[in-house]
C-alpha distance (Angstrom), angle and dihedral (degrees) to the residues before:
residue distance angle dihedral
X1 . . .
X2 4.06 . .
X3 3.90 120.7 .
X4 3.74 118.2 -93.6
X5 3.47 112.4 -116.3
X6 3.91 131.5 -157.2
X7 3.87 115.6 -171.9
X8 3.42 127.9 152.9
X9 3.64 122.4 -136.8
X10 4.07 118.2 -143.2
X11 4.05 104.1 -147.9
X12 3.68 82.8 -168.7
X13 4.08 100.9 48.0
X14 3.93 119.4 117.2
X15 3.52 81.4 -129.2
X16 3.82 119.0 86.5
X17 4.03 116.6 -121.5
X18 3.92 97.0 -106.3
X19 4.26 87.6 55.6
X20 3.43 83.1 43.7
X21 3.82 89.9 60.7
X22 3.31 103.0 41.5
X23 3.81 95.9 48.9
X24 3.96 88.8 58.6
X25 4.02 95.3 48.7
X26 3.30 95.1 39.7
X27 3.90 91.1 46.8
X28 3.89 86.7 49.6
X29 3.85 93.1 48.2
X30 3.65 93.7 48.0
X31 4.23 95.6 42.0
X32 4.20 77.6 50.5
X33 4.03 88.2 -119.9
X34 3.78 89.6 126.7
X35 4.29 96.6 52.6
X36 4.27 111.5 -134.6
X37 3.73 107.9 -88.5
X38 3.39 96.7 35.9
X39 3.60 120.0 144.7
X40 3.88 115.5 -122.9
X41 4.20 114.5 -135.1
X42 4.01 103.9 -94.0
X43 4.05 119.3 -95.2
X44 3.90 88.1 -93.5
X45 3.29 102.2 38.1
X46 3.68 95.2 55.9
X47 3.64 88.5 46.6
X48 3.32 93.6 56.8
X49 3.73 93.4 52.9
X50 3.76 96.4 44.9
X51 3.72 96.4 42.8
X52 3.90 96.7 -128.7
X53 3.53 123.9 108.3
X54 4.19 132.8 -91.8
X55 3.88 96.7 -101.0
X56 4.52 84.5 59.6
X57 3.44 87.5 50.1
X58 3.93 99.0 49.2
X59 3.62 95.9 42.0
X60 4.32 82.4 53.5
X61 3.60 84.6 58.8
X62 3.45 105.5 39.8
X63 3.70 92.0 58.2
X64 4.03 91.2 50.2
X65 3.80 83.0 54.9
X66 3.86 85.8 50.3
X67 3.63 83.5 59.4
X68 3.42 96.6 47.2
X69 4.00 93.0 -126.0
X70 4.42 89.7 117.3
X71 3.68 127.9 32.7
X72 3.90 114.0 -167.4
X73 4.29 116.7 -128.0
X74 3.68 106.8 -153.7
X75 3.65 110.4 -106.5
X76 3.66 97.1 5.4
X77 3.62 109.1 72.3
X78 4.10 141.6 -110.0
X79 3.84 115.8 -48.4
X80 3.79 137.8 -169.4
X81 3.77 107.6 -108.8
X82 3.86 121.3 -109.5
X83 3.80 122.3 -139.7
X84 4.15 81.7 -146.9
X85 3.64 88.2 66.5
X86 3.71 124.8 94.8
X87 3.62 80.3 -117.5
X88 4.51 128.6 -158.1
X89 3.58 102.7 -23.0
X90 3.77 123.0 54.3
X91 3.55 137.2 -176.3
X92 4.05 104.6 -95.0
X93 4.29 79.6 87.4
X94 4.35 104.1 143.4
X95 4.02 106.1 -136.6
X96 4.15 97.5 -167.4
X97 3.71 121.6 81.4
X98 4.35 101.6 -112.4
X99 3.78 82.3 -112.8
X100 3.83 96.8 59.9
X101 3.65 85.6 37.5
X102 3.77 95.3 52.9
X103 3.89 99.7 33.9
X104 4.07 104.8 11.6
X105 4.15 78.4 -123.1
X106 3.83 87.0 -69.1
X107 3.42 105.3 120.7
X108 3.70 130.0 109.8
X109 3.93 139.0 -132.2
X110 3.80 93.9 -66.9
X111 3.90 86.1 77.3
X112 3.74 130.4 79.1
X113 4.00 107.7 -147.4
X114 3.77 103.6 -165.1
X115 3.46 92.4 157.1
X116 3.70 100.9 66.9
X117 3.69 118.0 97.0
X118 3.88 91.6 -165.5
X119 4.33 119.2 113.5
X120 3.84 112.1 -95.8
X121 3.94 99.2 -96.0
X122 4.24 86.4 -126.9
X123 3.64 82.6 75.7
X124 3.63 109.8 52.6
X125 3.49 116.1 109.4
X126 3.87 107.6 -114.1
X127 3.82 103.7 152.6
X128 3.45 85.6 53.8
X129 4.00 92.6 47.5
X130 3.68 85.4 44.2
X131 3.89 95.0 56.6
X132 4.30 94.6 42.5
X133 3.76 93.9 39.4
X134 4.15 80.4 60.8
X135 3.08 98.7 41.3
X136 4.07 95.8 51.8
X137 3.88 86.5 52.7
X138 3.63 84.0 51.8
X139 3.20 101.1 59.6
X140 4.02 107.6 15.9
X141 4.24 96.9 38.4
X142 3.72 110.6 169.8
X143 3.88 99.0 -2.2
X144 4.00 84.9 64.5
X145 4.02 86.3 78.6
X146 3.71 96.2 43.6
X147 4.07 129.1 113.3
X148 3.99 112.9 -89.0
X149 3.94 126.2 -148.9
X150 3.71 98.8 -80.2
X151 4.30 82.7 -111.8
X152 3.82 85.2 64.5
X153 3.53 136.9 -111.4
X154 3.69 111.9 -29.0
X155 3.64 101.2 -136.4
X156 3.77 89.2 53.2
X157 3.43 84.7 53.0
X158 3.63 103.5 55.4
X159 4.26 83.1 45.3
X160 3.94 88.8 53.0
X161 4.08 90.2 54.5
X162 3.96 92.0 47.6
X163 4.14 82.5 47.8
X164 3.64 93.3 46.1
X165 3.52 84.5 53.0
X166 3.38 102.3 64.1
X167 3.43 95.7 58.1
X168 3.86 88.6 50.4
X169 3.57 103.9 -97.2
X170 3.36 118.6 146.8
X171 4.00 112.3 -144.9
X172 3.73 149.5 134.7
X173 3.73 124.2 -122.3
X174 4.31 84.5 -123.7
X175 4.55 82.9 61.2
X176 3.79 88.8 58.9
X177 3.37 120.5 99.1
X178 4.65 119.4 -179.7
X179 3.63 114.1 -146.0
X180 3.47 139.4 172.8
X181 3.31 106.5 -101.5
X182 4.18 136.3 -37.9
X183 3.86 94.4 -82.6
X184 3.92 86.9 57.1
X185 4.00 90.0 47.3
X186 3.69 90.2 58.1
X187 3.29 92.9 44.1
X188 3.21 104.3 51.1
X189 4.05 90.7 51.3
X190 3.48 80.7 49.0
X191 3.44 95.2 65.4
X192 3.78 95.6 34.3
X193 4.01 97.9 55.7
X194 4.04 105.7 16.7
X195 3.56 117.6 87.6
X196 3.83 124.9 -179.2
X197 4.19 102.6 -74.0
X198 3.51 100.7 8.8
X199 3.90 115.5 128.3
X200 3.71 119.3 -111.5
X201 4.32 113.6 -178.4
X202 3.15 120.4 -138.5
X203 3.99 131.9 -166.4
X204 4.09 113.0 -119.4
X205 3.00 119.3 -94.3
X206 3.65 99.1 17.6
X207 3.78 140.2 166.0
X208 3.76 104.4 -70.4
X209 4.09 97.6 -146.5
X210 3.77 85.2 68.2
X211 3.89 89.0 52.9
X212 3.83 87.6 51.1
X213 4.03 91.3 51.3
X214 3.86 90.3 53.0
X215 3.15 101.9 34.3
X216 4.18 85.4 55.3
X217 3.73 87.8 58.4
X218 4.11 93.5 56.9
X219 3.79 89.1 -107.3
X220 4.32 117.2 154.0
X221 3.52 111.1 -124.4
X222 4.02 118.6 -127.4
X223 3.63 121.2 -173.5
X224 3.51 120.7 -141.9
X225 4.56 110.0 -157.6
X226 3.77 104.5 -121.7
X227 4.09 113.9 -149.3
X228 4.00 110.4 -169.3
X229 4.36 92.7 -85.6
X230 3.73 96.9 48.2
X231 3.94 130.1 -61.5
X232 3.65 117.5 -61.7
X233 4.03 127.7 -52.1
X234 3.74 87.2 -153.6
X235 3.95 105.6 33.5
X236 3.93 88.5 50.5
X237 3.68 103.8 52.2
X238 4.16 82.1 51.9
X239 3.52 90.8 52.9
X240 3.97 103.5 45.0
X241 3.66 88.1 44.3
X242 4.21 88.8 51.9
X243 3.92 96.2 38.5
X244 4.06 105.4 25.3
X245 3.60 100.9 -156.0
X246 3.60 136.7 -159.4
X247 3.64 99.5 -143.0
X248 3.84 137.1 5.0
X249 3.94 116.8 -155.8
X250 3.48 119.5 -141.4
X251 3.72 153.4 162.2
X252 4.01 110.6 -164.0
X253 3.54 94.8 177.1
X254 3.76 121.1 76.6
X255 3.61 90.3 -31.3
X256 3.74 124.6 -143.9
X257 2.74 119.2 -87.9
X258 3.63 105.1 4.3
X259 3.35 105.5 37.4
X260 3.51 101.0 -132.9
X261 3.84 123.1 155.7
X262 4.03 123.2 -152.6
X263 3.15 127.6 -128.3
X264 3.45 130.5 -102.6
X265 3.79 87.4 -124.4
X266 4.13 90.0 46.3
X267 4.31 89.9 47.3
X268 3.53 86.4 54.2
X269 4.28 103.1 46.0
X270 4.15 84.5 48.3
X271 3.48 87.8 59.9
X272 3.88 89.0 41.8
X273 3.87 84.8 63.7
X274 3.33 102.2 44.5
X275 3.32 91.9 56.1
X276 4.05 97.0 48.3
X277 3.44 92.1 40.4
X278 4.10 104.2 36.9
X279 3.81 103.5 -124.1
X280 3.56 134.4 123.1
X281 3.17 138.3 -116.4
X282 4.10 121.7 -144.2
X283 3.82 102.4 -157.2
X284 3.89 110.2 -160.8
X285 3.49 109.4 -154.0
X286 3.90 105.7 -174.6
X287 3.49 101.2 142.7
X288 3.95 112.2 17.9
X289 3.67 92.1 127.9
X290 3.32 102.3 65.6
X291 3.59 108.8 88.1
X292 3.39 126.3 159.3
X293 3.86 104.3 -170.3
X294 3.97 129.0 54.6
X295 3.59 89.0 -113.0
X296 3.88 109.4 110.5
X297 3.55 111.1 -126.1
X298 3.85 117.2 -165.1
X299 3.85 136.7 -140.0
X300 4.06 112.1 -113.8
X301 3.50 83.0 -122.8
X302 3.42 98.9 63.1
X303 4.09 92.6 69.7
X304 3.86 94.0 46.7
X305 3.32 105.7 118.0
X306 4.07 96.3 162.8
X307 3.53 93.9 53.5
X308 3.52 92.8 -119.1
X309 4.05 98.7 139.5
X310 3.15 132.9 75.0
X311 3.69 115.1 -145.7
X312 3.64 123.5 -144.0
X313 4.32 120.6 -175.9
X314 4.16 120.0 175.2
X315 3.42 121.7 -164.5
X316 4.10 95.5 -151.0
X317 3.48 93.2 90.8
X318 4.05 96.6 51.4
X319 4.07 100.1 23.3
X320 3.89 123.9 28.3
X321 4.06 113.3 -43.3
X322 3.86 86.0 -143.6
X323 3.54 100.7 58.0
X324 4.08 84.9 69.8
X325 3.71 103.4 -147.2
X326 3.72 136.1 149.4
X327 3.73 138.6 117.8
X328 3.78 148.6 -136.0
X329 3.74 128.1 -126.3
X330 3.70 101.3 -154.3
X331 3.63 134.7 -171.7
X332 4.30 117.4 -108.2
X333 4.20 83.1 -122.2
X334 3.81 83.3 68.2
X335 3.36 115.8 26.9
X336 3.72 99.7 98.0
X337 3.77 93.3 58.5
X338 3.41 87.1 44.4
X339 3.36 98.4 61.2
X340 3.59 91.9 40.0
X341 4.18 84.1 53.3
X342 3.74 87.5 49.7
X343 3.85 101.7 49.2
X344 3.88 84.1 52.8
X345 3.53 95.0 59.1
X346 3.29 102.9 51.2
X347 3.63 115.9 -31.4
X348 4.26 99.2 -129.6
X349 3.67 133.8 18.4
X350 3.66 111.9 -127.6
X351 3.99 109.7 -73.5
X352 3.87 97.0 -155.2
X353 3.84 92.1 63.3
X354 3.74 95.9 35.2
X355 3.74 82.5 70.7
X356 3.66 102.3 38.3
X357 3.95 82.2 51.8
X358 3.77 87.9 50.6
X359 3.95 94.1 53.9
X360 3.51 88.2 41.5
X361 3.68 85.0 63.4
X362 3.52 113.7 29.9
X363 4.22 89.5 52.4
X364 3.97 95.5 52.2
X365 3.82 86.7 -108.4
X366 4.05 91.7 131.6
X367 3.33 91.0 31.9
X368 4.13 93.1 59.4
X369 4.00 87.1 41.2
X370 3.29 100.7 48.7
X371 3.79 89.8 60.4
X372 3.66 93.6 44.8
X373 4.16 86.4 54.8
X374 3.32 96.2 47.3
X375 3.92 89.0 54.9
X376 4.11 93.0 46.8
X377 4.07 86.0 50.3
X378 3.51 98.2 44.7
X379 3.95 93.7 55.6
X380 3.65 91.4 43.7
X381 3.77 92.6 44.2
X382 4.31 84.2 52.3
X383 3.99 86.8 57.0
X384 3.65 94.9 43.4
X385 3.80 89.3 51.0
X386 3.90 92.8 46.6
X387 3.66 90.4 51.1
X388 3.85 99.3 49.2
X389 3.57 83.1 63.8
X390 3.58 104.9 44.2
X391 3.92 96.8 45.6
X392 4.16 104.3 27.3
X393 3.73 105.3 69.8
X394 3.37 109.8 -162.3
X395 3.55 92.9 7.8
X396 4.21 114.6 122.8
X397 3.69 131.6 -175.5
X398 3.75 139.1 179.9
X399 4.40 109.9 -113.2
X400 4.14 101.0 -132.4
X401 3.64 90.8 -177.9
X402 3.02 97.2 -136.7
X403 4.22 149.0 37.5
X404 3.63 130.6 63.6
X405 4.13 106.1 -77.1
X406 3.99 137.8 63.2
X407 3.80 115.8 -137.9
X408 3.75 100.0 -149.7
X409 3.90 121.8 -175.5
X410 3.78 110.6 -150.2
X411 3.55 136.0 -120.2
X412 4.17 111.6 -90.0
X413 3.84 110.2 -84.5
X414 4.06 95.3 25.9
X415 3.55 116.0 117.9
X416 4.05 109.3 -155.6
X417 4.52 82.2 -138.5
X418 3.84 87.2 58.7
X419 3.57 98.8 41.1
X420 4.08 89.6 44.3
X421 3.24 88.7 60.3
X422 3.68 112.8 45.2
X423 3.93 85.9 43.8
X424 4.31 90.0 60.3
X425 4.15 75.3 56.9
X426 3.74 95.8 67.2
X427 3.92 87.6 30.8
X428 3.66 98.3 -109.8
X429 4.03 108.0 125.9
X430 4.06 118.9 -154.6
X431 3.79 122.6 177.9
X432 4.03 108.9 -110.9
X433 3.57 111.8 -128.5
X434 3.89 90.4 -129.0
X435 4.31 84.2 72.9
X436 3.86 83.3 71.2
X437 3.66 103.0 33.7
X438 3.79 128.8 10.9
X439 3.82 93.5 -148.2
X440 4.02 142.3 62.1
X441 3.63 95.2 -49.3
X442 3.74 98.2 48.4
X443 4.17 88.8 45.7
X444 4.17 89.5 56.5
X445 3.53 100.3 38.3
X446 3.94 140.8 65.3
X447 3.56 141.9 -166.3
X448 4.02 122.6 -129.3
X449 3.51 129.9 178.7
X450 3.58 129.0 -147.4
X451 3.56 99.8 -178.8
X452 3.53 105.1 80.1
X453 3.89 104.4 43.1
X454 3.73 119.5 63.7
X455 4.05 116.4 -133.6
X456 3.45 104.3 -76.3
X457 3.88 91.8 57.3
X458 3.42 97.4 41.3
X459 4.16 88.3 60.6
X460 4.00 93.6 38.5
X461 4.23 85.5 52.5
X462 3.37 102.0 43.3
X463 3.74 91.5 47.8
X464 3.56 96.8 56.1
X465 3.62 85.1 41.5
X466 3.80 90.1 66.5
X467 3.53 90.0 40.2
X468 3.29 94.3 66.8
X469 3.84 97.7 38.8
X470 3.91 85.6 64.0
X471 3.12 100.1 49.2
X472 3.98 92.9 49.0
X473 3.78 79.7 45.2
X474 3.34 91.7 64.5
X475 3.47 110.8 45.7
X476 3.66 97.9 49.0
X477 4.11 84.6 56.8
X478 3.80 91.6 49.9
């Protein structure tokens, strides 16, 4: 039996009559006047008793959806969401990129992989390796292949605060902590702040290895609607103040896999909320450096002055993925479990290439290479762009400008499962929306990479790609 409602309707409000709805549920939800697990009135009955018509009722509920305060059930109706629910994001999450779970990464040139987010291995740096890997042999011999502190390497350390600082972060050497890799960073905060049932935010879509680290913890899942500045001012005050959560993971800057930036104003209201609400915020900074305008865009991070964020920078995406280095700027609150986190993981992060990563730094070498990747990616993210909207016919996307992915909304009528899989038939691999998020949006939109095909590759893919699409296209209209 659904919940009567009583809501008055103002033909004379600024405010048009499906705001005017949603306000007044949502202000009943929130207020706990409409109990979780409630079912909502149907679209016609509701209707009916406001005296407006269907279409002002479903665009009420859609945007309570949006807010993730209902969740439909097919053929049952709309209902209030419970917090005893194993609520938004389940279990059937995939963990492997679809290349590595098509061809384990084995393949060779006759297949496209635009669904790899890894640097085309004709740009890594290997004279330059070459020359620092002799030269910390040279100077470090045996001691090179020793254990480190489980923070990391001091000297690396003190490099990583004067790096920090020049994208105006504010840290101490003693905040830094050197793991291996961004999927051990989360982790490893994972394991330091998650406890079985807490509630951990996450943006949608979002990076599905971090959904496997939380989820290994016991942690409940909330996802938080991104627009292309940030998620919601609104929306996410609504949910912290529902849910309460502990931590909420997020990558502000050309986020993956949409590409989306915040804004300044949007960096600076999450941090607002951390701060009135005590959570933190894990800020995954995997490919901040790869800008493609003049503008300066800055870390969230960088505006924290609370020390509510925890800031986490890889160098995979801008050095060699394989090397499997990153670190974690954490707050003093947490650094003991931290470090108790991180010696449980693995002890020690490689020595060898803490030091290699330290001359890398300390003699301008990533400096100098950074630049020259960011001007490789940007031409091949030009191309990618230009072919998207030469081959994809109906197809749309939103230009970040930056990054390593395209977020590409398909044509109406193509499913991003379908068109997966008839692209692994001519060998071109895409990443199916539905590896992000398991509903609408991850069924009409896909994932492409630019950064690890060169030009030629990128045109051949993405034309097949629309190829396909079309034909799909038109068989579902037939």
């Amino acid at each position: 039996m659904s919940y009567k409602l009583e809501l008055n309707i103002d033909e004379n409000h600024d405010d048009a009559k499906y705001f005017q709805i949603y306000r007044q549920i949502r202000d009943l939800i929130m207020n706990g006047a409409i109990p979780s697990g409630s079912k909502l009135p149907s679209i016609r009955m509701l209707a009916k008793d406001t005296d407006v018509n269907t279409l002002t009722v479903v665009n009420a509920y859609k945007m309570l959806e949006k807010d993730n305060l209902v969740y439909k059930k097919e053929g049952s109706g709309t209902f209030v969401l419970s917090k005893d629910e194993e609520i938004l994001i389940g279990n059937d999450v995939l963990y492997f990129e679809p290349g590595e779970l098509e061809f384990g990464y084995s393949y060779g040139d006759d297949i496209i992989d635009l669904s790899s987010s890894a640097p085309d291995p004709k740009l890594f740096p290997i004279r330059d390796f070459k020359n620092v890997m002799d030269k910390v042999l040279e100077e470090d011999g045996a001691s090179a292949f020793m254990y480190q502190t489980s923070t990391g390497y001091l000297p690396l350390r003190k490099s990583l605060q004067l790096y920090s600082e020049s994208y105006g972060i504010k840290c101490k050497e003693d905040d830094i902590y050197v793991v291996s890799g961004a999927q051990q960073g989360i982790d490893i905060i994972a394991k330091a702040m998650v406890r079985s049932g807490d509630y951990v935010f996450v943006e949608t879509p979002t990076y599905s290895g971090a959904i496997a680290a939380f989820k290994s913890r016991g942690a409940r899942l909330v996802q938080v609607s991104l627009y292309p500045d940030g998620p919601g001012i609104k929306e996410l005050e609504m949910l912290v103040k529902q849910f309460r959560p502990v931590l909420f993971y997020a990558m502000p800057n050309f986020h993956n896999p949409t590409g989306y930036t915040y804004s300044e104003r949007k960096k600076r209201y999450l941090l607002l909320l951390a701060r009135k609400y005590n959570f933190k915020i894990l800020e995954d900074d995997y490919a901040g450096d790869l800008n493609f305008t003049k503008t300066n865009i800055f870390s969230l991070k960088s505006y924290d002055n609370d020390n509510n964020a925890i800031y986490l920078k890889s160098f995979s995406k801008i050095f060699m993925p394989g090397l499997r280095l990153a670190y974690l700027i954490v707050p003093e609150e947490i650094r003991d479990r931290t470090a108790d986190a991180k010696i449980a993981s693995d002890i020690s992060t490689s020595g060898l290439m803490q030091r290699v990563l330290r001359k890398y730094i300390d003699e301008g070498i990533l400096e100098r290479h950074t630049e020259y990747l960011k001007e490789e990616l940007a031409v091949r993210y030009l191309e990618m762009v230009r072919a998207i909207r030469k081959f994809i016919r109906g197809g749309s996307l939103i230009e970040p400008k930056g990054g390593l992915n395209l977020w590409v909304k398909l044509p109406e009528d193509v499913s991003s499962v379908e068109l997966y899989h008839k692209c692994i038939e001519k060998k071109v691999v895409i990443s199916p929306g539905t590896f992000y998020n398991k509903g609408e949006m991850g069924l009409s939109h896909m994932r492409i990479s630019f950064s690890g095909v060169d030009i030629e590759k990128i045109w051949q893919g993405v034309s097949i790609i629309g190829t396909e699409a079309e034909d799909i296209k038109n068989k579902n209209r037939k």
